[in-house]
C-alpha positions as CSV (number, residue, x, y, z in Angstrom):
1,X,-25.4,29.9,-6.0
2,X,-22.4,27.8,-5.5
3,X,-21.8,25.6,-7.8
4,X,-19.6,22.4,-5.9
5,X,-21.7,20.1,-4.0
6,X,-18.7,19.6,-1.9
7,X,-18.5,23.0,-0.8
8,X,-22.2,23.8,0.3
9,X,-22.2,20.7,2.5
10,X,-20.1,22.2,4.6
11,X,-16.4,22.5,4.8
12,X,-13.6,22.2,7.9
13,X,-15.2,21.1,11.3
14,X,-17.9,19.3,10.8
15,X,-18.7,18.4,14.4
16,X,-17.0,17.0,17.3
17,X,-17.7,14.9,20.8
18,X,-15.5,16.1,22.8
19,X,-15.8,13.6,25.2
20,X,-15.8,10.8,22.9
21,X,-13.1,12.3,20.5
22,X,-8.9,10.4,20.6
23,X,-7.1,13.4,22.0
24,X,-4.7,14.4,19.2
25,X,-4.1,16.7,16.0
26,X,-4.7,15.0,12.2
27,X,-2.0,16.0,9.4
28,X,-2.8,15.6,5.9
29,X,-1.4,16.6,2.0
30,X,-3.9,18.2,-0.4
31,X,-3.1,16.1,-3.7
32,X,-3.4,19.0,-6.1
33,X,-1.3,21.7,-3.5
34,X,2.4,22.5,-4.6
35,X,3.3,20.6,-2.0
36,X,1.0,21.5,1.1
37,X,0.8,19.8,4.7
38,X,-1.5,21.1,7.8
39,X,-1.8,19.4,11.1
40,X,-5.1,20.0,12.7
41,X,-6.0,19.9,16.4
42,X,-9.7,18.5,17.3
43,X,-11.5,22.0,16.6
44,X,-9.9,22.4,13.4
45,X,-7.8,24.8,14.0
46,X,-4.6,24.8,11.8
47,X,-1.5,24.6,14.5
48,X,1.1,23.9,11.9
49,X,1.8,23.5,8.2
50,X,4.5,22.7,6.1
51,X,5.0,24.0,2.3
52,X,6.9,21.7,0.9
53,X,8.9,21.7,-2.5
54,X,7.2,19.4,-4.5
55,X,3.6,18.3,-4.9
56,X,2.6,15.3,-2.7
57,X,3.5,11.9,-3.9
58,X,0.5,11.0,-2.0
59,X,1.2,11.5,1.9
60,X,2.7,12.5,5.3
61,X,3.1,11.1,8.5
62,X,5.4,11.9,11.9
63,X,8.0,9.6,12.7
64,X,8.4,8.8,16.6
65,X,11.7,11.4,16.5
66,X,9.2,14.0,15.9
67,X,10.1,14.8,12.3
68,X,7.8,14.7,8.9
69,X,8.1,12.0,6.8
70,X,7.0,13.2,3.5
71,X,6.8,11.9,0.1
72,X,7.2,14.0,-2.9
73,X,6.8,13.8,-7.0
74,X,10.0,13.3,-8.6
75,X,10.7,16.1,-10.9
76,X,12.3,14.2,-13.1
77,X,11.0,10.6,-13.2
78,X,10.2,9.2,-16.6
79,X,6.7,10.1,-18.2
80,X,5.4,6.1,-18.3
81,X,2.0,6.9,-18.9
82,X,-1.2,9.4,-18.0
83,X,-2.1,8.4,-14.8
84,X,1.2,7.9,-13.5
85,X,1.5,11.4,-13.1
86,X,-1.5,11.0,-10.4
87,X,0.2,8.6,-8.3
88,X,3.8,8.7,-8.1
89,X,5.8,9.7,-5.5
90,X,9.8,9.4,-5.6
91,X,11.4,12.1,-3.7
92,X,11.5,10.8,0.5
93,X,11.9,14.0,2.8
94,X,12.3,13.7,6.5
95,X,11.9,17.7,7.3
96,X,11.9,19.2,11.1
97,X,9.2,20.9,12.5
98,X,11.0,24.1,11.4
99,X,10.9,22.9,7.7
100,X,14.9,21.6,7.0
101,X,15.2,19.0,4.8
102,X,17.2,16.2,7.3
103,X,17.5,13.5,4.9
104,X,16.1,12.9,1.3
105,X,15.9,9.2,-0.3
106,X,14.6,9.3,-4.0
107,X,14.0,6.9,-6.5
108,X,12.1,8.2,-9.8
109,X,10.0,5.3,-10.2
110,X,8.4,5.0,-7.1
111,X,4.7,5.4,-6.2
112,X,2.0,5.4,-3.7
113,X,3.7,4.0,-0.5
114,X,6.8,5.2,0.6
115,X,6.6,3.6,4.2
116,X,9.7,5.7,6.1
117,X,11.3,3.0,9.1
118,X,11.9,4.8,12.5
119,X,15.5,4.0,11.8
120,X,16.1,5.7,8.7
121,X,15.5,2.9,6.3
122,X,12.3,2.7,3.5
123,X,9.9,0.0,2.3
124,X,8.5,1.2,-0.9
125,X,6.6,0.5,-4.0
126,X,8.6,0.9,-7.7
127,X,7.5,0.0,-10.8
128,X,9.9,-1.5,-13.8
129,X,8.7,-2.7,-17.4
130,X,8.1,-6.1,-17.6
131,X,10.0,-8.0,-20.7
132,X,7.7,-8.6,-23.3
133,X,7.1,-12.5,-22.7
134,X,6.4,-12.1,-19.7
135,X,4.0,-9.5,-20.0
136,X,1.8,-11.6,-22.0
137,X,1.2,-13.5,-19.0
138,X,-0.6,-10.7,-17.1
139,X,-4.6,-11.8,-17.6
140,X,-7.0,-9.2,-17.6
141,X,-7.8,-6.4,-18.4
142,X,-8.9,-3.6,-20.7
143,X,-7.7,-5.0,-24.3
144,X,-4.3,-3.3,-26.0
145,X,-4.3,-0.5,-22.7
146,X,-0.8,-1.2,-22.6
147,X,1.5,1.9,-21.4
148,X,1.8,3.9,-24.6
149,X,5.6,2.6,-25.0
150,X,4.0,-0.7,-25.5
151,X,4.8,-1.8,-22.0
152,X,3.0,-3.6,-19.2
153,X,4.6,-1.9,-15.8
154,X,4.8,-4.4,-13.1
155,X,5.4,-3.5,-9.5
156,X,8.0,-4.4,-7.6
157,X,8.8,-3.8,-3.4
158,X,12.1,-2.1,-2.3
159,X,13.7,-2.3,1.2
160,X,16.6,0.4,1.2
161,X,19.3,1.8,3.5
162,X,19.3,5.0,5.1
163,X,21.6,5.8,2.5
164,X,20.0,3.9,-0.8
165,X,21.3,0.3,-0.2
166,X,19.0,-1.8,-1.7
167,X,18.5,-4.4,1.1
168,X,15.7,-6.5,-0.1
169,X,13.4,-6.2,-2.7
170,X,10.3,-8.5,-4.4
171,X,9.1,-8.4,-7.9
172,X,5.1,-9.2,-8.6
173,X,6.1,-11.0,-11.7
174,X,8.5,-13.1,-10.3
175,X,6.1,-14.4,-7.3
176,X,2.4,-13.8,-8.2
177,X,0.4,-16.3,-9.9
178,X,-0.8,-14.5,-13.3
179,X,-4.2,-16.8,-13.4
180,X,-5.2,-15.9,-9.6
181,X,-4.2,-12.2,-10.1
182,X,-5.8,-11.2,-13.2
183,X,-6.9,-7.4,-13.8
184,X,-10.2,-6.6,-12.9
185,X,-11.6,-6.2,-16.2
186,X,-12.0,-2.7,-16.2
187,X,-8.5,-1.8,-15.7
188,X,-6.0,-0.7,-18.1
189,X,-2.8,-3.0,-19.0
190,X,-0.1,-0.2,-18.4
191,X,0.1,-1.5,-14.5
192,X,-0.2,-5.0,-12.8
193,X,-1.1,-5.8,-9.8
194,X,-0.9,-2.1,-8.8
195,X,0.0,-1.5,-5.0
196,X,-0.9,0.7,-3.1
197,X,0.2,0.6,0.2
198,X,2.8,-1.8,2.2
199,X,3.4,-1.9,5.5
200,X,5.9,-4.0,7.3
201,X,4.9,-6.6,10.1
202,X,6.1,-8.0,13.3
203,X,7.1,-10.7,12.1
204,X,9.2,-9.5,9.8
205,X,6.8,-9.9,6.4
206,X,5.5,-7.8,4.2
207,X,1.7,-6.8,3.9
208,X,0.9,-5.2,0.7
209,X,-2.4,-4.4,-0.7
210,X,-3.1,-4.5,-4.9
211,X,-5.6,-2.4,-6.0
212,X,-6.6,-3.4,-9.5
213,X,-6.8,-7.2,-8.7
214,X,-8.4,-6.5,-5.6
215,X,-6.1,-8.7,-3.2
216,X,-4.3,-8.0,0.1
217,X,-1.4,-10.5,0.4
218,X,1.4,-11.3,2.8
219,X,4.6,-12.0,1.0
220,X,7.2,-14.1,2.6
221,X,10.8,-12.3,3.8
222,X,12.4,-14.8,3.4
223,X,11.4,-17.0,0.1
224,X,9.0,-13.9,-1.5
225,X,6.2,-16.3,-1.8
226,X,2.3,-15.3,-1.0
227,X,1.6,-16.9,2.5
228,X,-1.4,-15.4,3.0
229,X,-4.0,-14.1,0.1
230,X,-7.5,-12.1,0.9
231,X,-8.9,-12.0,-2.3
232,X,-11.9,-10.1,-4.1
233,X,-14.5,-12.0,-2.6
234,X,-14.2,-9.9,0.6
235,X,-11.9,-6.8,-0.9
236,X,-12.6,-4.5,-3.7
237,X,-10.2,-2.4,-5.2
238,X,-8.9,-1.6,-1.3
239,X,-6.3,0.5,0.1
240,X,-4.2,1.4,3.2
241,X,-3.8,-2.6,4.9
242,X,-2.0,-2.2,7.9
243,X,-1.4,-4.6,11.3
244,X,-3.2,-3.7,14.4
245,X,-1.3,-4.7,18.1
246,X,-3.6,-7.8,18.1
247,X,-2.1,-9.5,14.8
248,X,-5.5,-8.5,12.8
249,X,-5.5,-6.7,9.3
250,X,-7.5,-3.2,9.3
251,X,-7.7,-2.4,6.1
252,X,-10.1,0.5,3.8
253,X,-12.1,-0.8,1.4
254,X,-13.1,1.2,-1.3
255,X,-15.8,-1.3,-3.0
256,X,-16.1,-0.6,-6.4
257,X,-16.6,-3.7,-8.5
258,X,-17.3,-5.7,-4.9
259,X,-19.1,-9.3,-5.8
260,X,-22.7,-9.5,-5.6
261,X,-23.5,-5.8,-4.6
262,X,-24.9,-3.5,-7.7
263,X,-24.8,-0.4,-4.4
264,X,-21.4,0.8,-4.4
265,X,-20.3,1.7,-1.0
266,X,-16.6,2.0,1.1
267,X,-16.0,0.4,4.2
268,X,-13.3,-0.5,6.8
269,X,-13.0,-3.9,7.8
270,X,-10.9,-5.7,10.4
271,X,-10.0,-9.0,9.0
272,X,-8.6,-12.6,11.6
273,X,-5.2,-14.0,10.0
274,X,-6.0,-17.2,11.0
275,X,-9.7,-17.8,9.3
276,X,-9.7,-14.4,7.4
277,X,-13.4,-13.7,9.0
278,X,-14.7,-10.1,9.4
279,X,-13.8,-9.3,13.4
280,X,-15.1,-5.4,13.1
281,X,-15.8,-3.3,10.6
282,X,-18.1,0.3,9.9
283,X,-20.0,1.8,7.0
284,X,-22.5,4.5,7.4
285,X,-25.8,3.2,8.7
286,X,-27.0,4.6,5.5
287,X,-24.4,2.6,3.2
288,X,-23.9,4.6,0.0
289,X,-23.2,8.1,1.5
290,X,-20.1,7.3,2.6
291,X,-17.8,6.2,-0.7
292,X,-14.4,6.7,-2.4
293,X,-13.7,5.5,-5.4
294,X,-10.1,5.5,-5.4
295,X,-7.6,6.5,-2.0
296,X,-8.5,6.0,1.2
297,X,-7.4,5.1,4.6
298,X,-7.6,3.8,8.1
299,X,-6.1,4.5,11.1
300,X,-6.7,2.6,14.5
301,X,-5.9,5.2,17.2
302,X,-5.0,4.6,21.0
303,X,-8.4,4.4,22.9
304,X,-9.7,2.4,20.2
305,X,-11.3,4.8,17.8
306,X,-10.9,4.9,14.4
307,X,-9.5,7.3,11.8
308,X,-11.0,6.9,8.4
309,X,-10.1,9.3,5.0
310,X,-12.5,9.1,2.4
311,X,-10.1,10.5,0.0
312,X,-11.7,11.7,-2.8
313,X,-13.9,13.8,-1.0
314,X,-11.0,15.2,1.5
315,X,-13.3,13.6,4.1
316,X,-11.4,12.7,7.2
317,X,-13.7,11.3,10.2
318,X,-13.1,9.5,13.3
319,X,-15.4,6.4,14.7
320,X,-15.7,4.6,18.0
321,X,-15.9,0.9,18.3
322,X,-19.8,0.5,18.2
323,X,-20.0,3.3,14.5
324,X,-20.4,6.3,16.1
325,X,-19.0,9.2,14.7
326,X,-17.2,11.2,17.1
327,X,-15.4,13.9,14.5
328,X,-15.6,14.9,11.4
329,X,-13.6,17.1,8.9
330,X,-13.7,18.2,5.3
331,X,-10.3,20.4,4.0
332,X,-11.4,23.5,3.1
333,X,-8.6,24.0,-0.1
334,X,-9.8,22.9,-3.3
335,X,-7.3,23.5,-6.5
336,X,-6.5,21.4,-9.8
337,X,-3.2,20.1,-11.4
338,X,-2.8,23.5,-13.6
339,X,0.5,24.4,-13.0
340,X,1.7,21.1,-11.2
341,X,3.5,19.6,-14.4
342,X,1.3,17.2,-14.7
343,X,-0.5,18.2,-17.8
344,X,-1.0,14.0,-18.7
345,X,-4.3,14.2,-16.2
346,X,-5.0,17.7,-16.5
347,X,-8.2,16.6,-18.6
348,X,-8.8,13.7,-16.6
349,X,-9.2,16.0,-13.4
350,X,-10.3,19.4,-14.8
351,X,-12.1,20.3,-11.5
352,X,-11.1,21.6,-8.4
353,X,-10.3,18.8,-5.5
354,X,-9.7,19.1,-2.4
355,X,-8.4,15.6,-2.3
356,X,-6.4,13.5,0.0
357,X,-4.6,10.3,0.0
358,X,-3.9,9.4,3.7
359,X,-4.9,11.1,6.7
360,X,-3.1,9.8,10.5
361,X,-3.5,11.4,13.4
362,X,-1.0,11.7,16.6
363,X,-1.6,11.9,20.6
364,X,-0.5,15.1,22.0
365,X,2.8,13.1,23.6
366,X,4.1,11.8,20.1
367,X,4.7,15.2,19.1
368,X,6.6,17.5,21.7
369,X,7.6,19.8,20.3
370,X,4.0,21.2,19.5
371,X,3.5,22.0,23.3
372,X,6.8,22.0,24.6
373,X,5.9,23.6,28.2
């Protein structure tokens, strides 16, 4: 009998409603592939793929030229600490359709978001070792978890050139309040505040969510300050914040460790600026069967609907206004880090995932070249 749940419920299309389905095609990484990208029409039919040479620093997405924007592990970024190997990212592809490497930006200490700009410039998240008095500062949590080098690794925000010049950048230490953004006590020391996804606004700000305090923030351009702080009251160890055309906040919240709920489930929750109420948001009518842990995202598409990645699972589904689901997929690939140089998490993750960080998906006329008679 076979032996992973995952696989005997049920693996690529799931089910679709064709009528109530976002016309499109989905393109995802598989975390534990060599470096692996598919783009998937609404059958789930593979209609291209990319094999790309490194592993994925977490994610893909188009850019409106038509290119991939892909983030790749560094092959030779330092060795900080276990984990580290699961999430960092470092090398910044944009690659054709047909595969050629058009530009590359890398930076060996980067992680999680690489956010590619549609003019050739990145917002991204870094990490540097925080000086020692400072790092006694950082409240929280698991006791003497420090990186094994003794360090505490705080994160830092980098706006670059097209051709590296740094042309803003914001360091958590310098701006965040140690006593309001203390490690969830669970966490390990080696990394404060975590982030895990920015995304820049209209206005000109930067949204950034921060896993292991369990806070989405806006940080001020111009002076770096917070200006605008959803803390873990509502949020719990979320991921993937992003602005919607209206000024909300649609953001994937994982919900592990959320206040005053012993059932662990994931949600995604559109969140008002002004008063920071709940506008929208969907879990599964039966709360606890849909859940990531860690990863995630979500998507707001064109007619309204929703793209949500429950990433642990290599879950990627898509829900109308009113909760409906309307499409549902599972990638098919499982495989492990053997042979990925990332022997640090090996033991952590000795199984077989077919794991994914990000999912988007893209209307037929925001990619061309796919169809182009």
């Amino acid at each position: 009998m076979e032996q992973s749940t995952l696989v005997r419920r049920g693996l690529g299309l799931r089910g679709v409603d064709t009528q109530k389905v976002s016309p499109g095609y989905t393109l995802f990484a598989h975390l534990t592939s060599p470096g692996t990208v598919k783009l998937v029409d609404n059958h789930g039919q593979e209609v291209r793929r990319w094999d790309l040479p490194y592993r994925p620093g977490r994610h893909a997405q188009l850019l409106k030229n038509g290119n991939l924007a892909y983030n790749g592990v560094h092959p030779d970024a330092p060795r900080l600490f276990p984990l580290w190997q699961k999430y960092r990212g470092g090398v910044m592809m944009e690659v054709d359709p047909q595969g050629n490497v058009i530009s590359e930006h890398r930076d060996p200490l980067a992680h999680h978001d690489q956010h590619h700009l549609d003019n050739g410039e990145y917002l991204y998240t870094t990490v540097e070792g925080i000086e020692p008095e400072k790092a006694t500062s950082v409240l929280g949590g698991i006791p003497d978890s420090e990186a094994p080098d003794g360090k505490v690794y705080g994160d830092c925000i980098k706006h670059v050139s097209p051709s590296g010049e740094l042309l803003w950048s914001w360091k958590a230490i310098d701006h965040l309040d140690p006593k309001i953004f203390a490690l969830q006590p669970h966490y390990p020391r080696e990394h404060w505040p975590l982030i895990n996804s920015v995304y820049p606004l209209k206005d000109g700000n930067i949204l950034a969510s921060l896993r292991s305090v369990s806070a989405v923030i806006i940080v001020s351009r111009e002076t770096g300050e917070v200006i605008w702080h959803l803390d873990s009251t509502v949020v719990a160890q979320q991921h993937c914040a992003s602005e919607l055309d209206n000024g909300d906040i649609l953001i994937f919240d994982n919900g592990t460790f959320r206040h005053h709920e012993s059932a662990t489930y994931s949600r995604v929750i559109q969140v008002k600026r002004d008063d920071k109420s709940i506008a929208w948001q969907y879990k599964d009518p039966h709360p606890m069967t849909f859940f990531t842990p860690f990863m995630g995202g979500a998507q707001r598409l064109r007619n309204g609907n929703t793209l949500v990645t429950e990433a642990a699972f290599g879950r990627i589904f898509e829900v109308t206004e009113k909760g409906e689901i309307v499409w549902e997929y599972v990638n098919p690939d499982f495989a492990d880090y053997t042979g990925l140089d990332a022997e640090e998490i090996e033991g952590y993750f000795d199984y077989k995932a077919n794991a994914l960080f990000r999912a988007y998906k893209y209307a037929p006329e925001e990619i061309p070249w796919l169809h182009p008679n």
